[in-house]
C-alpha positions as CSV (number, residue, x, y, z in Angstrom):
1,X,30.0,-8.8,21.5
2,X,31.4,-5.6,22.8
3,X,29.4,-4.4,26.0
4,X,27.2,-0.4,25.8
5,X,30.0,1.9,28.0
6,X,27.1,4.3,28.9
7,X,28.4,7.8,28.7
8,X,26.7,10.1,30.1
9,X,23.6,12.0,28.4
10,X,24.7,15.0,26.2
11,X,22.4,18.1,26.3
12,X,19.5,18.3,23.9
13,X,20.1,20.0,20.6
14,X,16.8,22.3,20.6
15,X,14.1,21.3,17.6
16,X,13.4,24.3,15.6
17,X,9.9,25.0,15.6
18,X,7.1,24.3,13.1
19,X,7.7,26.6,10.3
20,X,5.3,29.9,9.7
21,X,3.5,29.7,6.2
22,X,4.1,32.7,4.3
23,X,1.6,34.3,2.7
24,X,0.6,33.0,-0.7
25,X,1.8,29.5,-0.4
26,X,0.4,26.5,-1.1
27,X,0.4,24.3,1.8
28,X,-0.2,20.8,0.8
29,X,-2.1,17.7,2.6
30,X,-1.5,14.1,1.8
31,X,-3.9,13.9,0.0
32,X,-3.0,16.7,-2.7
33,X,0.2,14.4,-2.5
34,X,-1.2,11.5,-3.5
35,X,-3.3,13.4,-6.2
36,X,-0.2,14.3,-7.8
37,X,1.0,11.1,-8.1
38,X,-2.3,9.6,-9.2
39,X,-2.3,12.4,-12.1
40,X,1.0,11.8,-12.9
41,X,2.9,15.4,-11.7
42,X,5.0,12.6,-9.1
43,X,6.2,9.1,-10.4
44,X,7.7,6.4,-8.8
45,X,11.3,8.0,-10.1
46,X,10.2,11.2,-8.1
47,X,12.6,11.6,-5.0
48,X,10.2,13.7,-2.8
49,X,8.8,13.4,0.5
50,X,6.2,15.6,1.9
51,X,7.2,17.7,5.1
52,X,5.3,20.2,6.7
53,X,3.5,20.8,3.4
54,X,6.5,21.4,1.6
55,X,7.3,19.0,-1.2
56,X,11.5,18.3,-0.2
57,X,13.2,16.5,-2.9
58,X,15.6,13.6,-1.5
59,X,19.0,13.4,-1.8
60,X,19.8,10.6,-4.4
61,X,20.9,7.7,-2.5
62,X,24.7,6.6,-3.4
63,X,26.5,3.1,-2.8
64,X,27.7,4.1,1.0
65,X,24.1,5.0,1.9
66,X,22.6,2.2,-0.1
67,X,25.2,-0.5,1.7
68,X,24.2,0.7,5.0
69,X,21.1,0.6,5.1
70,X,21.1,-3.1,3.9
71,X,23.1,-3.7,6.6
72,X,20.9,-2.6,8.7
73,X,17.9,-4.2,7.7
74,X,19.8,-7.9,7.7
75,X,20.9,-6.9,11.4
76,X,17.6,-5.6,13.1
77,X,15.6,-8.5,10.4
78,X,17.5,-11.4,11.7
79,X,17.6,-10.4,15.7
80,X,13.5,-9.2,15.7
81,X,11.6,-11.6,13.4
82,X,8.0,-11.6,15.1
83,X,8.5,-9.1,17.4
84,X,8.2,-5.9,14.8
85,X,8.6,-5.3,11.5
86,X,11.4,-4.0,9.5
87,X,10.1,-1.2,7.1
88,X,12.9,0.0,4.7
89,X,12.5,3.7,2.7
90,X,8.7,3.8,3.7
91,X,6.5,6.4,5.0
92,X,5.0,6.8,8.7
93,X,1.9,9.3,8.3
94,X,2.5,11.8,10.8
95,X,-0.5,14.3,10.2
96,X,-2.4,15.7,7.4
97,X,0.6,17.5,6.3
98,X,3.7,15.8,6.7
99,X,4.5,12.2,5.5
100,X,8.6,11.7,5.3
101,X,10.4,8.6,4.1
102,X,12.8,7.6,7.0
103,X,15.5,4.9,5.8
104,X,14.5,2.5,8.2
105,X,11.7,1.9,11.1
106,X,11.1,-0.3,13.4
107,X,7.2,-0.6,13.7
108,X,4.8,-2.7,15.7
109,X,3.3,-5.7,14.2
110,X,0.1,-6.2,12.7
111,X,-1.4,-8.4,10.7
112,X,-1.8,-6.7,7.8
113,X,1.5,-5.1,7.5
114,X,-0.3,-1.9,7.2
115,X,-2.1,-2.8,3.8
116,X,-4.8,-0.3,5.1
117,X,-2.6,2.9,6.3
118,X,1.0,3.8,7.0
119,X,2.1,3.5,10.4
120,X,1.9,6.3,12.4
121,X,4.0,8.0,15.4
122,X,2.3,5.9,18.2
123,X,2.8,2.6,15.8
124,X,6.8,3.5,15.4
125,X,9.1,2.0,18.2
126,X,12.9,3.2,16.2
127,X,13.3,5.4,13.1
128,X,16.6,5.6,11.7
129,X,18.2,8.1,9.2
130,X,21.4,7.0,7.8
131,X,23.6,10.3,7.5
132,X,26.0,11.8,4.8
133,X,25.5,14.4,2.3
134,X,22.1,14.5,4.3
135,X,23.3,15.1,7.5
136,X,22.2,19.1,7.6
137,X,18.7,18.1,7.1
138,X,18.4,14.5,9.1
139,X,20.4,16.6,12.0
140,X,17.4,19.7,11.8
141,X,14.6,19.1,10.2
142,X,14.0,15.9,9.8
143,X,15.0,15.1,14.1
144,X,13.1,18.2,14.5
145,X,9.7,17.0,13.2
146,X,9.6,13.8,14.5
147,X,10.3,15.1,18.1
148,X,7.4,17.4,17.6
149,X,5.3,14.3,16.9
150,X,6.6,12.3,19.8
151,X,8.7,9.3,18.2
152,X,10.1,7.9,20.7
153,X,13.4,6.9,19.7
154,X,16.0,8.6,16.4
155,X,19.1,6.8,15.2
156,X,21.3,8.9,13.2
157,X,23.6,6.7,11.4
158,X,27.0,9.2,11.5
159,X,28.9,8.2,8.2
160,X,31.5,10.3,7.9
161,X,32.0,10.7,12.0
162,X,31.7,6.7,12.3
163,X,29.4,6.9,14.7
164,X,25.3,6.1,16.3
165,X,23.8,9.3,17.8
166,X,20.5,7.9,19.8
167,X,18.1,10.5,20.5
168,X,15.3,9.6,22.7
169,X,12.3,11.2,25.3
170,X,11.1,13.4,23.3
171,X,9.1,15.8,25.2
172,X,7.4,19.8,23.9
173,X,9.2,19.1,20.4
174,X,12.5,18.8,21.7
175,X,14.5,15.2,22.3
176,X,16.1,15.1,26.0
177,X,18.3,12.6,26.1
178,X,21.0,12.1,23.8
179,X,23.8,9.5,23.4
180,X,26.8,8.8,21.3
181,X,27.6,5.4,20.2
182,X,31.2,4.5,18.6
183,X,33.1,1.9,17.3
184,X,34.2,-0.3,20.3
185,X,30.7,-0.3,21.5
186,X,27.4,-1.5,21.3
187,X,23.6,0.0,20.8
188,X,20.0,-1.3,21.4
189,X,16.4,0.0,20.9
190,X,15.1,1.0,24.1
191,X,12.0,-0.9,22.9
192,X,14.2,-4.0,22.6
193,X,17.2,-3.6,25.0
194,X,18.1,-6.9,24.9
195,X,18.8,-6.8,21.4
196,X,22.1,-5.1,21.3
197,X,24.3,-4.3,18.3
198,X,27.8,-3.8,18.1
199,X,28.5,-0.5,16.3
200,X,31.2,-2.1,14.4
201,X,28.9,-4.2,12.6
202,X,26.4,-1.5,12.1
203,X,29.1,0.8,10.0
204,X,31.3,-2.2,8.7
């Protein structure tokens, strides 16, 4: 397995701050969300997650995307069975207003899975966002709100630079440490250091 060359910590890239409603809109909660859905407005074939009270529509998902985060999943699945659980495309609750989809978390375990409510930030150890056509939005907005929220550790899953960008410390919205991971080198969840991953077999 290769071995984690630590380079050194590469400034933070500032979170931009909670947006401003204007006036006249329509701020929605989770539980207008779910109301749609229950009423039929959202489906299970609507692409949309709910952030900051703003209904975002998803980027479809192609074949690259789809691949990796399989990948993933069999990876982190295989190295941490009973010690969290691997949560594909689901959502972490992360106040009354915002719910987003992340591709992949790692969460704490419980015994019921969370039947009775999605996890939330204090129940999320990683969150990863695999990156392509998406990268503009994963990269801002996405990073942004879950640094203002206080996950503590981001993967961004570089496909077209071939490359792991861990974000981590998140502290007054804004992530303080960052570090690049690249092929030739090897990753691990600070909650779990000693299960490390090569990069190579993370991309493929």
């Amino acid at each position: 397995m290769a071995t984690a060359s630590r380079l050194p910590s590469m400034a933070p890239i500032p979170s931009p701050p909670a947006p401003e409603p204007p006036a006249g809109r329509v701020r929605f909660t989770v539980s207008d969300y779910y109301r749609m859905a229950e009423a039929g407005i959202l489906d299970e074939d609507s692409r949309v997650e709910l952030i900051d009270g703003d209904l975002i529509a998803m980027c479809p998902i192609g074949p690259r995307h789809s691949a990796e985060v399989n990948r993933l999943t069999a990876l982190l699945s295989a190295r941490l069975a009973g010690r969290a659980i691997v949560s594909v495309q689901n959502p972490i609750r992360l106040d009354d207003h915002s719910e987003p989809e992340p591709d992949l978390m790692l969460v704490r375990p419980r015994e019921d899975y969370y039947a009775s409510a999605h996890p939330g930030p204090a129940d999320a150890l990683l969150l990863i966002e695999v990156m392509d056509s998406s990268a503009a939005y994963d990269r801002g907005t996405k990073l942004g709100l879950y640094a203002r929220f206080g996950v503590a550790e981001v993967w961004l899953i570089d496909l077209d630079e071939y490359r792991v960008e861990v974000h981590l410390a998140p502290v007054d919205g804004i992530y303080t440490q960052r570090l690049i991971r690249g092929r030739g080198q090897a990753v691990a969840p600070a909650a779990f250091p000693d299960v490390e991953l090569d990069v190579d077999a993370i991309l493929g």
